[in-house]
Structure formats: structure tokens, C-alpha cells
KEKE-525927 format. One record per atom (N, C-alpha, C, O, CB): residue number from 1; residue in one letter; atom name; x, y, z. Coordinates in Angstrom, 3 decimals, m for minus. Glycine has a CB too. Layout:
REM residues N
[NUM,'a','CA',[X,Y,Z]]
...
This chain:
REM residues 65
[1,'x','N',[0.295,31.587,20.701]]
[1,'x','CA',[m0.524,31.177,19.567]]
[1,'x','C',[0.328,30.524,18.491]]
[1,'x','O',[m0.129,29.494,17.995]]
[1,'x','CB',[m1.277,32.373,18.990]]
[2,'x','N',[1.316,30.903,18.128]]
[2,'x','CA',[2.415,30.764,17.557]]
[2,'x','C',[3.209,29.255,18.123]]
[2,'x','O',[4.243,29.136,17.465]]
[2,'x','CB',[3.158,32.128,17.828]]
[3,'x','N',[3.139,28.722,18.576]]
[3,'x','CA',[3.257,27.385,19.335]]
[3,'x','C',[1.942,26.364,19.142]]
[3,'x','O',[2.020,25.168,18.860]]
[3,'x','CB',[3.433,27.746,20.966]]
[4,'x','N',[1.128,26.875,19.290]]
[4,'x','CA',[m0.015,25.884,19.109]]
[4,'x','C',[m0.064,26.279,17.736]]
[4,'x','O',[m0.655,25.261,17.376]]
[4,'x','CB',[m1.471,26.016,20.041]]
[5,'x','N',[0.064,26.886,16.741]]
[5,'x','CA',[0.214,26.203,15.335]]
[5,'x','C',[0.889,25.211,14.956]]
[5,'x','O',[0.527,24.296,14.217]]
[5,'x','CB',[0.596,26.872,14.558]]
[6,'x','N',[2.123,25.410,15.575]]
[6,'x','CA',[3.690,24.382,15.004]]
[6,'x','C',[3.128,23.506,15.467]]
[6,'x','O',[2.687,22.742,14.608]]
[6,'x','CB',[5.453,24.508,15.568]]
[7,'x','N',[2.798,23.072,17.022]]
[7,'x','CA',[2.541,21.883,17.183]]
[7,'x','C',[1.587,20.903,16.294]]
[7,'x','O',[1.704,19.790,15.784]]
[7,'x','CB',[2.204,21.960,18.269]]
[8,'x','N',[0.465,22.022,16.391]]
[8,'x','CA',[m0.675,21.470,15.769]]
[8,'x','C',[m0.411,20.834,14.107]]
[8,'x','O',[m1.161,19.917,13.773]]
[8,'x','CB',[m1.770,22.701,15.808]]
[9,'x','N',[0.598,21.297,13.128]]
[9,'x','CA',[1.042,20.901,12.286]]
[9,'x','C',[2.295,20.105,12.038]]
[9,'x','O',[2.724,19.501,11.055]]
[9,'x','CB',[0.950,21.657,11.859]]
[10,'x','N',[2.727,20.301,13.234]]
[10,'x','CA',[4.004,18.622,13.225]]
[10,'x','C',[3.127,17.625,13.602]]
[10,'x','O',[3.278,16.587,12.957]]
[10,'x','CB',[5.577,18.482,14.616]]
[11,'x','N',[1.792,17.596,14.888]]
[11,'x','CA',[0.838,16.363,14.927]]
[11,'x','C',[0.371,15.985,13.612]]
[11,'x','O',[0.214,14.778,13.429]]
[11,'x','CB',[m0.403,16.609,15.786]]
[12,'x','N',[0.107,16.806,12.626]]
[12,'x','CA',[m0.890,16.610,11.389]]
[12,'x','C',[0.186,15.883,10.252]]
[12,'x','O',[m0.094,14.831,9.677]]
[12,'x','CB',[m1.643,18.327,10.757]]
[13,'x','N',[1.616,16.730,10.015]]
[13,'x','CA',[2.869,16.033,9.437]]
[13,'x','C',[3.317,14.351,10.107]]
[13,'x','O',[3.850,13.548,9.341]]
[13,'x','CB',[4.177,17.187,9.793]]
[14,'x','N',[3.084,14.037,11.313]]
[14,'x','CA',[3.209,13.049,11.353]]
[14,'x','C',[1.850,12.335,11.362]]
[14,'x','O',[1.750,11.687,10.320]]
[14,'x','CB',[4.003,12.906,12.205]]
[15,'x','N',[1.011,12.236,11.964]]
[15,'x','CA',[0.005,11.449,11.069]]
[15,'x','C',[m0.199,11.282,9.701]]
[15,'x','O',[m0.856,10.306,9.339]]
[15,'x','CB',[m0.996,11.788,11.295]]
[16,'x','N',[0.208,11.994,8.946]]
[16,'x','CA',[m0.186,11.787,7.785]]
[16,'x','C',[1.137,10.712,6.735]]
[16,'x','O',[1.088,9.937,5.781]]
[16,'x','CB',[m0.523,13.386,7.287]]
[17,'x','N',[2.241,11.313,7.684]]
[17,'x','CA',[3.375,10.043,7.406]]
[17,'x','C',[3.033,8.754,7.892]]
[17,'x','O',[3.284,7.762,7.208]]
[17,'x','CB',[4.773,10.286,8.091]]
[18,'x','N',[2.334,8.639,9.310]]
[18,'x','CA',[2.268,7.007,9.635]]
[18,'x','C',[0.672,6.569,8.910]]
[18,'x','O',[0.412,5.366,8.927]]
[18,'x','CB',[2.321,6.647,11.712]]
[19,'x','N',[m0.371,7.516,8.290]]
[19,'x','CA',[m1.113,6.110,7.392]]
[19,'x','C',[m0.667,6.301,6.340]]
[19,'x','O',[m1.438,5.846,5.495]]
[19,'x','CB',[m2.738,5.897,7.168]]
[20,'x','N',[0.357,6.827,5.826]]
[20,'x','CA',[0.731,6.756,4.436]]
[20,'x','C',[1.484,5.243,4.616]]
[20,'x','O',[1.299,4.297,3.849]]
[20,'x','CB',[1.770,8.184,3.849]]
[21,'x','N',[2.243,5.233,5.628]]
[21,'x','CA',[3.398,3.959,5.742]]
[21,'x','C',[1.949,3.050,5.918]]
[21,'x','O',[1.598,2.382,4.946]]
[21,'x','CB',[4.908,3.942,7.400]]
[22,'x','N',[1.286,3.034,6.905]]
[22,'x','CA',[m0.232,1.999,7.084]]
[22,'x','C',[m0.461,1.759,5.561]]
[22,'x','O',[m0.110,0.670,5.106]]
[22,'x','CB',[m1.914,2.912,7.935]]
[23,'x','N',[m0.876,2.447,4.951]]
[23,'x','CA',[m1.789,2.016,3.825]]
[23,'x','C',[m0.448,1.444,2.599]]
[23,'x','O',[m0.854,0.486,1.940]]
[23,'x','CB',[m2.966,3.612,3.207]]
[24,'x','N',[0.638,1.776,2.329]]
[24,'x','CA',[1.408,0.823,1.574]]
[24,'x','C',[1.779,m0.150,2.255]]
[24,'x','O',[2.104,m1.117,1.566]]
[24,'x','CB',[2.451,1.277,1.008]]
[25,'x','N',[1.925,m0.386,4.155]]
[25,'x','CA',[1.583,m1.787,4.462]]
[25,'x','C',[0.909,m2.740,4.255]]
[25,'x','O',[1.258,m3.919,4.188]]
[25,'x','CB',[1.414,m1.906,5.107]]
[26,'x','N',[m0.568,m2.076,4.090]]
[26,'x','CA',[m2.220,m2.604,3.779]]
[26,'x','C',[m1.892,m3.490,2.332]]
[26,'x','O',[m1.741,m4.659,1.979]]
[26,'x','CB',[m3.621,m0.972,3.432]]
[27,'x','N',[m1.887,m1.900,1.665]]
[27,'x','CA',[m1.325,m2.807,0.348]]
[27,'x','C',[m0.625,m3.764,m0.203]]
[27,'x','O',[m0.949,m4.403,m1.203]]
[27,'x','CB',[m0.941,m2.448,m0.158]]
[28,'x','N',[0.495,m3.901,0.530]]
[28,'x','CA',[1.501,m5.183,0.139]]
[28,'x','C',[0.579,m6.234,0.751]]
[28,'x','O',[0.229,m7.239,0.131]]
[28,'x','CB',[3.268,m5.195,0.890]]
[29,'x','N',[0.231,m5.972,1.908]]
[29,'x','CA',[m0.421,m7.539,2.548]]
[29,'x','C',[m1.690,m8.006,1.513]]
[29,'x','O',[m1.845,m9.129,1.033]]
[29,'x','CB',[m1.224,m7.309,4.453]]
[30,'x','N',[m2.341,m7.101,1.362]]
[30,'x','CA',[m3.138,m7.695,m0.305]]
[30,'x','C',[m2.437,m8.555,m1.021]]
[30,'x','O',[m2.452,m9.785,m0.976]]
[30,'x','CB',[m3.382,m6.554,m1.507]]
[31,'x','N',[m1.428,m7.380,m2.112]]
[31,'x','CA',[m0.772,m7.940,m2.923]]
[31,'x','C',[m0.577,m9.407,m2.481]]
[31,'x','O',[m0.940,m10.391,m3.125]]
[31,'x','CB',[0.332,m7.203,m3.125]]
[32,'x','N',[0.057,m9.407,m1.276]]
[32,'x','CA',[0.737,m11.053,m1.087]]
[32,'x','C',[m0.196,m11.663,m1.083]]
[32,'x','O',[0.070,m12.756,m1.584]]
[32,'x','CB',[1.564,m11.554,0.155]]
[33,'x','N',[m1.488,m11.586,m0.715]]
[33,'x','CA',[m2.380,m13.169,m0.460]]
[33,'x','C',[m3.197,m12.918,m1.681]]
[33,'x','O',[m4.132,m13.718,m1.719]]
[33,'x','CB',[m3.533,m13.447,1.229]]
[34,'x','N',[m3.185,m12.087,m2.705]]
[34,'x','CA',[m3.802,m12.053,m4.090]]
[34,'x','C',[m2.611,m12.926,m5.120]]
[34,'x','O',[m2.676,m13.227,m6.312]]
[34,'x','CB',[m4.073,m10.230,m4.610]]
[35,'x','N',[m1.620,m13.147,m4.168]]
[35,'x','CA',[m1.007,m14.297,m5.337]]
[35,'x','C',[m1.153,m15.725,m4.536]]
[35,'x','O',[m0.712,m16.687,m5.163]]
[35,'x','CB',[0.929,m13.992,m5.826]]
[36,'x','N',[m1.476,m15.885,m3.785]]
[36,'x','CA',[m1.582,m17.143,m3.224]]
[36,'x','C',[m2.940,m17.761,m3.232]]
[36,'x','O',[m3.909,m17.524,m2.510]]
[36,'x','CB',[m1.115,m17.078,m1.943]]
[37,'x','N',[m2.720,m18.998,m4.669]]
[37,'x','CA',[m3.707,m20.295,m4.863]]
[37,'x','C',[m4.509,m20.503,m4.137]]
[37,'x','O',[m4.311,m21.713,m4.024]]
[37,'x','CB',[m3.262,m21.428,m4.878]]
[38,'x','N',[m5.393,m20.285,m3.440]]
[38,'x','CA',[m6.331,m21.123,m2.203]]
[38,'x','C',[m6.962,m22.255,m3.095]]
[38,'x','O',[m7.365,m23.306,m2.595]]
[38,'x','CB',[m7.775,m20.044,m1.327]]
[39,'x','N',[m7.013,m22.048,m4.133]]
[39,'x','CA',[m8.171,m22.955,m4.795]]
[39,'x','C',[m7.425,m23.677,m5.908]]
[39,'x','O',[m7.820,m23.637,m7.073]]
[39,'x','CB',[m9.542,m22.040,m5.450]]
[40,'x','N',[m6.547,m24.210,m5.597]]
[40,'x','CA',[m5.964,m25.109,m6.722]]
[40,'x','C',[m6.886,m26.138,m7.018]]
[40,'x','O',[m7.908,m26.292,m6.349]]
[40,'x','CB',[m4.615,m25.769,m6.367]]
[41,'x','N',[m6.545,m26.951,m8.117]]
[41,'x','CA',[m7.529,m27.988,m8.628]]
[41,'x','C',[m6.597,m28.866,m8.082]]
[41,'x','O',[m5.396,m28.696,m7.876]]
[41,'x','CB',[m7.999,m28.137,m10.281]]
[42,'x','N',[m7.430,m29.987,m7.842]]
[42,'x','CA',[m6.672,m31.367,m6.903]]
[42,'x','C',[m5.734,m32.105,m7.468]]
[42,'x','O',[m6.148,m32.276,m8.615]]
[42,'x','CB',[m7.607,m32.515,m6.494]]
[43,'x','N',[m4.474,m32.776,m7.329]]
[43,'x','CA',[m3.707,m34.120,m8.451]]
[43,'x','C',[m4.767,m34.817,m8.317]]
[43,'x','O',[m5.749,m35.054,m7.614]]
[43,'x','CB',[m2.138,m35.140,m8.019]]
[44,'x','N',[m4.022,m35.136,m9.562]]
[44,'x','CA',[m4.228,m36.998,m9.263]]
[44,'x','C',[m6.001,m37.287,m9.559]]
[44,'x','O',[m6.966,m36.522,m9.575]]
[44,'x','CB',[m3.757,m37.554,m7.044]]
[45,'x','N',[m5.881,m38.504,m9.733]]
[45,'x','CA',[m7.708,m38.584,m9.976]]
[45,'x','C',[m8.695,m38.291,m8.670]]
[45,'x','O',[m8.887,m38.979,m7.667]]
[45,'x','CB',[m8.193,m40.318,m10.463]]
[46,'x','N',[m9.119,m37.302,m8.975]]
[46,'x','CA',[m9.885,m37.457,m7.403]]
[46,'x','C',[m11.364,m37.554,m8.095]]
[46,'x','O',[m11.540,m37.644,m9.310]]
[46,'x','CB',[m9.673,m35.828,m6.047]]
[47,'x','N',[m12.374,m37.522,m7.126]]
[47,'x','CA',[m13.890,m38.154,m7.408]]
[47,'x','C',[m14.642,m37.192,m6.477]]
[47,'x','O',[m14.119,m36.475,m5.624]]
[47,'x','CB',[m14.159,m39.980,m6.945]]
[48,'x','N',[m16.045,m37.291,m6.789]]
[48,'x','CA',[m16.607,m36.388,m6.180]]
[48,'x','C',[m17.432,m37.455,m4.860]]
[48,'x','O',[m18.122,m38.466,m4.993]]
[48,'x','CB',[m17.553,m35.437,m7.331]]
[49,'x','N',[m16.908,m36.550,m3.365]]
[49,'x','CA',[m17.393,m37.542,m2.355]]
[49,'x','C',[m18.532,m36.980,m1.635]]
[49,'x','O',[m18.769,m37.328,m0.478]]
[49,'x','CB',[m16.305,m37.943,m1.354]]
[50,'x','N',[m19.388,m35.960,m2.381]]
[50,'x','CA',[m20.553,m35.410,m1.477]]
[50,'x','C',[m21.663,m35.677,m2.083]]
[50,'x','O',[m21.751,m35.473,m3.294]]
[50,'x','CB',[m20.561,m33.957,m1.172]]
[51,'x','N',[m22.898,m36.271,m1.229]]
[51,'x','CA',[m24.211,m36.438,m2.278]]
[51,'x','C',[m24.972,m35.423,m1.479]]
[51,'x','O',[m25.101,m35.283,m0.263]]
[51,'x','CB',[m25.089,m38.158,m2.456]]
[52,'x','N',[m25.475,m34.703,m2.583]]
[52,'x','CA',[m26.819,m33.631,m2.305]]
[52,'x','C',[m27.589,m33.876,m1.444]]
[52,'x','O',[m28.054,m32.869,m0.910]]
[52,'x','CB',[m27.745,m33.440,m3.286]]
[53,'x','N',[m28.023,m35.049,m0.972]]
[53,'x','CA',[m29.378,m35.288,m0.593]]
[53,'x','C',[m30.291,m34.897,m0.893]]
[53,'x','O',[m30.474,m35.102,m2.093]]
[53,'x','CB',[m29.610,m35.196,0.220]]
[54,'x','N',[m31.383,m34.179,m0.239]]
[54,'x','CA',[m32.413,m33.324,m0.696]]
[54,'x','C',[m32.179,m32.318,m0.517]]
[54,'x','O',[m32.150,m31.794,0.597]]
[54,'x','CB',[m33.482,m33.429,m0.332]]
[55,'x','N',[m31.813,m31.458,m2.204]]
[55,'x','CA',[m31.419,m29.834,m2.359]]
[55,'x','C',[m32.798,m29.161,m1.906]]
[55,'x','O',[m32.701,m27.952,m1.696]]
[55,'x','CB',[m30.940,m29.296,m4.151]]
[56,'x','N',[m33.767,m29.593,m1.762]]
[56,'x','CA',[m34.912,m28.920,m1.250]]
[56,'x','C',[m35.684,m28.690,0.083]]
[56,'x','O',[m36.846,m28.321,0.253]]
[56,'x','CB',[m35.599,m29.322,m1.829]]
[57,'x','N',[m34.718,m29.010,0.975]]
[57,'x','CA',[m34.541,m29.273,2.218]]
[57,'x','C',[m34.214,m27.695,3.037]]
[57,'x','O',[m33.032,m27.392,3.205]]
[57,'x','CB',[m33.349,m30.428,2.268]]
[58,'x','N',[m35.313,m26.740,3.520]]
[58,'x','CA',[m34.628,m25.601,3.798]]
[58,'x','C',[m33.674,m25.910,4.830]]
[58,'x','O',[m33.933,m26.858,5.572]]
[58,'x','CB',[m35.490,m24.528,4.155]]
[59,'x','N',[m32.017,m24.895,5.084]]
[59,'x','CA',[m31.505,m24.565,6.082]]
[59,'x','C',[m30.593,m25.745,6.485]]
[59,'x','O',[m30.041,m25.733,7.585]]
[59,'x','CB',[m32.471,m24.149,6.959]]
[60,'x','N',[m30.396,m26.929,5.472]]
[60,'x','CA',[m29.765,m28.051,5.226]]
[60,'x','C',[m29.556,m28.896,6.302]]
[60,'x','O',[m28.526,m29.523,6.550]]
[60,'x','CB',[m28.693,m27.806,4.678]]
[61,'x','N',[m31.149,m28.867,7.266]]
[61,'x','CA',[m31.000,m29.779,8.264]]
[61,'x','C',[m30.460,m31.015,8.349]]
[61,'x','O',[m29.596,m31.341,9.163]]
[61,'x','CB',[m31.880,m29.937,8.604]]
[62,'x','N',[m31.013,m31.802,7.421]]
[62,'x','CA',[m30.370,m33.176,7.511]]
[62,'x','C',[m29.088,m33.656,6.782]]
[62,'x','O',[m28.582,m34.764,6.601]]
[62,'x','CB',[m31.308,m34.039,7.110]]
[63,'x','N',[m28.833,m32.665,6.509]]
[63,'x','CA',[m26.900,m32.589,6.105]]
[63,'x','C',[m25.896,m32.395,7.068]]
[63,'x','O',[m24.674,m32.452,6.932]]
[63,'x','CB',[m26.434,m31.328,5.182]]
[64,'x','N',[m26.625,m32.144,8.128]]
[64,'x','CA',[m25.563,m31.915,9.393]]
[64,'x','C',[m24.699,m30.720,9.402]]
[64,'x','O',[m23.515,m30.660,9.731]]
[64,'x','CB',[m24.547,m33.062,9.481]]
[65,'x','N',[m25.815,m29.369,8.811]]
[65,'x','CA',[m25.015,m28.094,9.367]]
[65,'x','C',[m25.828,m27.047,9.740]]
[65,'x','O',[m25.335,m26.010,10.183]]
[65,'x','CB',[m24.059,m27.498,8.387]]
């Protein structure tokens, strides 16, 4: 009986070490793509190249999607 405790609590000691390491992995990989721009504003003069067509058009058939 005395054996199946220890074990049972070195399984539980190490799981609980590998999602601790998981979840400050998790976290950094956030961190990193919460600093990275996706949406910069464009150089240079740019112009707007999309026309609405008909915004009243359900399901934007004739926009081609």
C-alpha cells in the first residue's frame, strides 16, 4: 500500500511540473505574437481598391465569395 502511494504522488509531482513548464510555454508564445504588428498601416500613398457593390446583397454573392 505503501508503494502505491509514492508512486501515485511522484505521477502527480511530475505532472504537475510538466503543465506548469506547458503553461509558461503557452504564455511566452502569446506574449510573442501580442507584439507582432499584423495590421500596420500601409507606406506610401496607397488608395482604396475595393468597391462595395451592392452592400445589400445577402451572403455577398456577386462579390465572388
Amino acid at each position: 500500500m505503501g508503494k502505491l502511494v509514492k508512486e501515485t504522488c511522484k505521477i502527480f509531482i511530475w505532472f504537475m511540473i510538466g503543465a506548469c513548464v506547458f503553461t509558461v510555454c503557452l504564455h511566452f508564445i502569446y506574449k510573442e505574437f501580442q507584439e507582432i504588428h499584423r495590421y500596420d498601416l500601409p507606406e506610401g500613398p496607397a488608395i482604396k481598391v475595393v468597391d462595395e457593390g451592392m452592400p445589400w446583397l445577402p451572403f455577398n454573392l456577386l462579390k465572388g465569395e
